[in-house]
MIDOSE-1310 file (N, C-alpha, C; in nm, 2 decimals, decimal comma, always signed):
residues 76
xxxx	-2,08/-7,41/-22,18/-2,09/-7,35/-22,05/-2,09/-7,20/-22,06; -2,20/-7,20/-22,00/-2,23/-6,96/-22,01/-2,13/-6,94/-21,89; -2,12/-6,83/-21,91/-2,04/-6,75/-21,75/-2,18/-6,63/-21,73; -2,20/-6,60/-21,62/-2,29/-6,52/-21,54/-2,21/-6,40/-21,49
xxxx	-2,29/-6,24/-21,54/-2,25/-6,14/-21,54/-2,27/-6,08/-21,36; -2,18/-6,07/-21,24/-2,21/-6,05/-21,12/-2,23/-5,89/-21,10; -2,10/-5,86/-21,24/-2,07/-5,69/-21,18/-2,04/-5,64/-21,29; -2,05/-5,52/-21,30/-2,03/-5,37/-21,45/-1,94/-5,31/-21,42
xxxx	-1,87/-5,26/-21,50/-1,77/-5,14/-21,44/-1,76/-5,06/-21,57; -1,75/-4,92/-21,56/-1,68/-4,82/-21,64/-1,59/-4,78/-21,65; -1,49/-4,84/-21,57/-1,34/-4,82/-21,53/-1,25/-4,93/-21,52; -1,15/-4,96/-21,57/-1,13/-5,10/-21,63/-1,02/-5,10/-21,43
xxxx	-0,96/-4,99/-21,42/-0,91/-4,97/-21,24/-1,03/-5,06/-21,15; -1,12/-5,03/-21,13/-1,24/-5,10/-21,07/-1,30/-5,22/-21,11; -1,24/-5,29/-21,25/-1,30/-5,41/-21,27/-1,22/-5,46/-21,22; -1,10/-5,46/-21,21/-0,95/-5,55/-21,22/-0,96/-5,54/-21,02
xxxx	-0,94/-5,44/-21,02/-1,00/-5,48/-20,82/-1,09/-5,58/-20,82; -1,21/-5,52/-20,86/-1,30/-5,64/-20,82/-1,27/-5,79/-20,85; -1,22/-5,82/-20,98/-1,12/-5,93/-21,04/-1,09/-5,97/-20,96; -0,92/-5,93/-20,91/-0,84/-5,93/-20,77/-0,94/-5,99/-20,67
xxxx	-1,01/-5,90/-20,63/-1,11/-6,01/-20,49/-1,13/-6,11/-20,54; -1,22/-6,12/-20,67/-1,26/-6,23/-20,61/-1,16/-6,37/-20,69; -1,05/-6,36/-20,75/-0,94/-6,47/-20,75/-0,84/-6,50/-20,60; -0,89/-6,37/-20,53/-0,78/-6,43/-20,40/-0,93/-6,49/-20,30
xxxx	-1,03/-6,50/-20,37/-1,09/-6,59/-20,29/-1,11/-6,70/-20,33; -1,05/-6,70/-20,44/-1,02/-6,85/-20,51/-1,15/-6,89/-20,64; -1,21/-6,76/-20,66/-1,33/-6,79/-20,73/-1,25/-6,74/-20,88; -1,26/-6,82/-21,00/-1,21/-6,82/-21,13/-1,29/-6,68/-21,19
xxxx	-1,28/-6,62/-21,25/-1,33/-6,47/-21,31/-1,30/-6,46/-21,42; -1,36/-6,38/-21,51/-1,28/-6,33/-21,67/-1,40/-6,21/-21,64; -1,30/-6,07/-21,73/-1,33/-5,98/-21,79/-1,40/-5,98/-21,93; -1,50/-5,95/-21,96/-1,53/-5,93/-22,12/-1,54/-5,79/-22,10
xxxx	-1,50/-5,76/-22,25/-1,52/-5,63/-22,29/-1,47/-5,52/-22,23; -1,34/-5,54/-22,20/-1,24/-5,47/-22,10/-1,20/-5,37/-22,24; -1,10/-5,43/-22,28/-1,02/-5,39/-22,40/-1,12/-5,27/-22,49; -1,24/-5,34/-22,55/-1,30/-5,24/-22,63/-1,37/-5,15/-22,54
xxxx	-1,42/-5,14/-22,42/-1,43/-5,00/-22,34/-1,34/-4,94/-22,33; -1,19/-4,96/-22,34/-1,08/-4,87/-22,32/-1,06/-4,78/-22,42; -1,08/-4,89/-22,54/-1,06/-4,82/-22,68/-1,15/-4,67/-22,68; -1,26/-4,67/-22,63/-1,34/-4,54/-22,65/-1,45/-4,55/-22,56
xxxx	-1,44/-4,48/-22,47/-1,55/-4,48/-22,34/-1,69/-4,47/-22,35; -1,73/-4,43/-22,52/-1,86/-4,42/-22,58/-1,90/-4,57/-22,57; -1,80/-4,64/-22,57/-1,88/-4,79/-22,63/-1,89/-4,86/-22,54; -1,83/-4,79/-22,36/-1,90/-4,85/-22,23/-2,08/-4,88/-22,26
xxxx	-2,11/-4,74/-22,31/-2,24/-4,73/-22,32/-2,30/-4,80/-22,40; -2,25/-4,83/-22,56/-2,30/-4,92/-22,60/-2,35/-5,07/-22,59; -2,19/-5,12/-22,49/-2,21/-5,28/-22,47/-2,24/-5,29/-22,33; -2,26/-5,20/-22,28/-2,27/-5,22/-22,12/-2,16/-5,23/-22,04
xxxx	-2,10/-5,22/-22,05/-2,01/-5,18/-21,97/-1,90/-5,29/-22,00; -1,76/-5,31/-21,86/-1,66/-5,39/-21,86/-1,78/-5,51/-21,75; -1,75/-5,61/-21,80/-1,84/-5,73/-21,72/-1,75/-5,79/-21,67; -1,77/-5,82/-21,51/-1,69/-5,92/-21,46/-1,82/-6,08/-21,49
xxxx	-1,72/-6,13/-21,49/-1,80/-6,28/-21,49/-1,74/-6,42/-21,51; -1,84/-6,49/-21,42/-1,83/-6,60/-21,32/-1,90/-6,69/-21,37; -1,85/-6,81/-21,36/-1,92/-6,95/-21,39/-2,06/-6,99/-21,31; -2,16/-6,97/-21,32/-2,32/-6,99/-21,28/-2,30/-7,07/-21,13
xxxx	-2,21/-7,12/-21,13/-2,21/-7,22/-20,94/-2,12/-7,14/-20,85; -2,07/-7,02/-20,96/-2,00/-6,95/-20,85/-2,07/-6,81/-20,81; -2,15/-6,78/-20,92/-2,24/-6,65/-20,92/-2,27/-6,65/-20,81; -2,38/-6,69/-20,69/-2,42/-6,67/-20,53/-2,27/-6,64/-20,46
xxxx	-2,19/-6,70/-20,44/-2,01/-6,64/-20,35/-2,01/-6,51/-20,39; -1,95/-6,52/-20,55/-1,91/-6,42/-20,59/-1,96/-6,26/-20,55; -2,06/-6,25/-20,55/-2,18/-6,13/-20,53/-2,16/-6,09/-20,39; -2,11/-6,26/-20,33/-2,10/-6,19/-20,19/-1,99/-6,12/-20,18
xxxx	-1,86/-6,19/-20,19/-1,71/-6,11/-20,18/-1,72/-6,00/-20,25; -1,80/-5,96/-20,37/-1,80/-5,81/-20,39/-1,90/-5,73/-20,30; -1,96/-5,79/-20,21/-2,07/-5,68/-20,17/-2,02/-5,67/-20,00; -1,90/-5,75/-19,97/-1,87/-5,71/-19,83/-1,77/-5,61/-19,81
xxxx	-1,79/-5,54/-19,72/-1,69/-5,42/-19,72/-1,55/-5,51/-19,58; -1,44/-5,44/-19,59/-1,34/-5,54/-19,56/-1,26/-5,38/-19,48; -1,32/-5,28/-19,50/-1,26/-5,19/-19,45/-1,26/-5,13/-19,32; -1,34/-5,22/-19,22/-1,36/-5,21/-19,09/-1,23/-5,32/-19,04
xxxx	-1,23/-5,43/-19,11/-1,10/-5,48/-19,07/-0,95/-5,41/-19,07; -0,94/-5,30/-19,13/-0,81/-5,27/-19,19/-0,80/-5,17/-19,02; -0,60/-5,15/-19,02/-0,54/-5,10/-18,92/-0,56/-4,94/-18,97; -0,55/-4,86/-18,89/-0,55/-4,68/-18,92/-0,43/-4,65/-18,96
């Protein structure tokens, strides 16, 4: 079984958010390549970045909960 790449990040702070969303929406997630981007931020560029990714039947949700903004909902 492959897992499907939804989202990049260069900032392991920004993958782990996006992570976060999408497990409290119940959607399963793994990080690759978290660890060796931290090691040296040159080798973001090499491997492409920190990859969030999702199991192929959840890729279409997933893309969504990362692409809605939630910040109209929030109190001032």
């Amino acid at each position: 079984m492959g897992l499907l790449t939804v989202a990049t990040f260069d900032l392991m702070t920004d993958a782990h958010i996006a992570l976060g969303r999408l497990r409290a929406e119940g959607i399963e997630a793994w990080l690759a390549d978290e660890h060796l981007v931290q090691t040296d931020w040159l080798y973001s560029i090499a491997v492409g970045g920190i990859k969030l990714q999702v199991r192929p039947e959840d890729a279409a949700r997933a893309r969504v909960v990362l692409d809605t903004d939630y910040s109209a909902e929030m109190e001032d």
